[in-house]
C-alpha positions in Angstrom: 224.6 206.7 129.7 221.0 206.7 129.4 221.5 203.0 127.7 222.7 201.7 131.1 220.3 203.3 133.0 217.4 201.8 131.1 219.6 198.1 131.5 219.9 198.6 134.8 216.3 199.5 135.4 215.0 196.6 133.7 217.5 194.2 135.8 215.9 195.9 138.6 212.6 195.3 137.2 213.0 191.3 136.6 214.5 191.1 139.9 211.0 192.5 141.6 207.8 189.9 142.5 204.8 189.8 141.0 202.2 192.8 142.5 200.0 189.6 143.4 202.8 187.3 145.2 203.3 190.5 147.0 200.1 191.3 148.2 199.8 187.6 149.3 203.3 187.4 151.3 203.8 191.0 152.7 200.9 193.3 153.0 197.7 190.6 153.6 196.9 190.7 157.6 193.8 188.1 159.4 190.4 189.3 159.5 189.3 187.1 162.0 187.6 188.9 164.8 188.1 192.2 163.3 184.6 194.1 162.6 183.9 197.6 160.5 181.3 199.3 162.2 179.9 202.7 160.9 181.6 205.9 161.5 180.5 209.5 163.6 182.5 211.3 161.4 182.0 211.6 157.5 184.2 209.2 155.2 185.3 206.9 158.1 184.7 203.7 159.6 185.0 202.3 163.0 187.7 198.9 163.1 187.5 197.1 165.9 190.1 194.6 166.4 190.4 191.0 167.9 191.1 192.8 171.1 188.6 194.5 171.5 190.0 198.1 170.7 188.9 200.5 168.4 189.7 202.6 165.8 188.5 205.5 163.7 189.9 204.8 160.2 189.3 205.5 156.2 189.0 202.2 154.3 191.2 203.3 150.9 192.1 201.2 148.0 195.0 201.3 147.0 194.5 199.6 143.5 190.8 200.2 143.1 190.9 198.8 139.3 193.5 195.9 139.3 192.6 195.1 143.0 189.3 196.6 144.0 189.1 194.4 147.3 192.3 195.4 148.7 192.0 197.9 151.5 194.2 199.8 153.4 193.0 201.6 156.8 194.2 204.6 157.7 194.1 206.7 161.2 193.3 210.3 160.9 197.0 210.9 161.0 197.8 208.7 157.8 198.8 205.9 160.1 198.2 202.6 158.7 196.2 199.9 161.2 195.2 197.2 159.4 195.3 195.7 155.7 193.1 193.4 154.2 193.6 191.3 150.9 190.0 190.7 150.4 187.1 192.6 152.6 184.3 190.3 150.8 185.8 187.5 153.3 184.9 190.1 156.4 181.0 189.5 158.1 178.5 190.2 156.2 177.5 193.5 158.8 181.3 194.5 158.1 181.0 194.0 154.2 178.1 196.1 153.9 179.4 199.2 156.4 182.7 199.1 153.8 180.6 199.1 150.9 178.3 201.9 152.2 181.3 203.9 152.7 183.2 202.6 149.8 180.4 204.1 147.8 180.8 207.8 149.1 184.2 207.8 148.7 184.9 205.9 145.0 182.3 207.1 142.6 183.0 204.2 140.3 179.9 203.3 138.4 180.0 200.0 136.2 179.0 199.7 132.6 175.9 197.9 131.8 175.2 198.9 128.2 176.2 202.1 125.8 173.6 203.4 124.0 175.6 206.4 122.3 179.0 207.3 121.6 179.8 209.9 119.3 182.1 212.0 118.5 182.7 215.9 119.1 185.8 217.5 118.1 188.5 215.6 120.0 185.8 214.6 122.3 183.9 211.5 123.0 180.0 211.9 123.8 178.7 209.0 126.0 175.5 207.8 127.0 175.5 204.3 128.8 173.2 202.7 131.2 175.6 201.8 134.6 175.3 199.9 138.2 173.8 203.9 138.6 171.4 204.4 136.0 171.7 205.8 133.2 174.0 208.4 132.5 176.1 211.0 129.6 179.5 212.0 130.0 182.3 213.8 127.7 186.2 211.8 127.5 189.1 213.8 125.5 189.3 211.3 123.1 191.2 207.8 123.1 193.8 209.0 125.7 190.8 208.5 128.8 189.7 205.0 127.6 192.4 202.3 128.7 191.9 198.3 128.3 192.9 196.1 131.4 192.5 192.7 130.7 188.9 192.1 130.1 187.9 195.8 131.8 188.0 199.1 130.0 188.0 202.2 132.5 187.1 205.2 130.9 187.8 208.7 133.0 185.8 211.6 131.8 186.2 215.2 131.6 185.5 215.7 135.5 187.7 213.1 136.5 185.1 210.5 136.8 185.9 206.7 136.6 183.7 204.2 135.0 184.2 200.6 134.5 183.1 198.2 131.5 183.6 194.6 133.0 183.3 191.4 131.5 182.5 192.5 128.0 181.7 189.0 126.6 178.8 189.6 128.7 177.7 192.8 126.8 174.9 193.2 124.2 176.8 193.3 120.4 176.4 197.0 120.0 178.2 198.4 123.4 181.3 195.5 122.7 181.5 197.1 119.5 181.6 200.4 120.8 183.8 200.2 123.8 186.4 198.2 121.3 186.5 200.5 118.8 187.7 203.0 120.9 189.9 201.3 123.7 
């Protein structure tokens, strides 16, 4: 039984598009006119749209490793009003109220360097320089450390998430490091 399950689910599987094709067909919508101004109340954003009306949303990102740009905007009921593929393409005035808010709301802190990683119990000891400064942080072992592609996201004991991107572009030492482990 279970062996036709699992057949079945991978037929299932095969017969499902690419997350990207998806993105590009279904869930992309124009940005053309549309402007993110700042918020009155904490966490949100004001969308106004090409006519003119507007909107107190929450940006969210729905894939904020594999697709950081991606946002979804959300009423204060959970209503979606507006999806957008790529928010860089927005103003420059909008890009920067998203990223402001963006900030607050996804503590994600990129990896510049690791100067320390050691070992304590089942427990990682980190000390790496970030987009943030510098900072130390604890991981339960191997399990929080995941490779993507080119980007290793680490999630600490507090639920933190940092990012190591383009580690061909890392000193020797912190490549070294962050392979060993991930």
């Amino acid at each position: 039984m279970q062996k036709y399950i699992m057949l079945n689910l991978q037929k299932v599987k095969n017969r499902l598009p690419p997350l990207e094709d998806f993105l590009k067909k279904t869930w992309t919508t124009e940005i053309e006119g549309v402007k993110i101004l700042k918020g009155e109340r904490a966490n949100t954003v004001r969308l106004v749209n090409k006519n003119g009306e507007i909107f107190e949303v929450i940006p969210k990102k729905p894939f904020p490793i594999s697709y950081p740009y991606f946002l979804i905007f959300v009423d204060a009921s959970g209503n979606e009003v507006l999806m957008v593929e790529d928010y860089r393409k927005m103003d420059e005035e909008s890009r920067k109220n998203l990223e402001e808010i963006l900030d607050k709301l996804y503590f994600m802190p990129k990896i510049k360097k690791v100067k320390k990683l050691e070992t304590s119990g089942d427990e990682f000891v980190w000390v790496v320089e970030t987009d943030r400064g510098q900072r130390e942080f604890r991981t339960r072992g191997r399990r929080s450390v995941s490779r993507a592609g080119d980007k290793i996201v680490i999630i600490d004991t507090n639920d933190n998430v940092y990012v190591a991107e383009e580690l061909y572009k890392m000193d020797k030492k912190s490549r070294e490091l962050l392979e060993s482990v991930a």
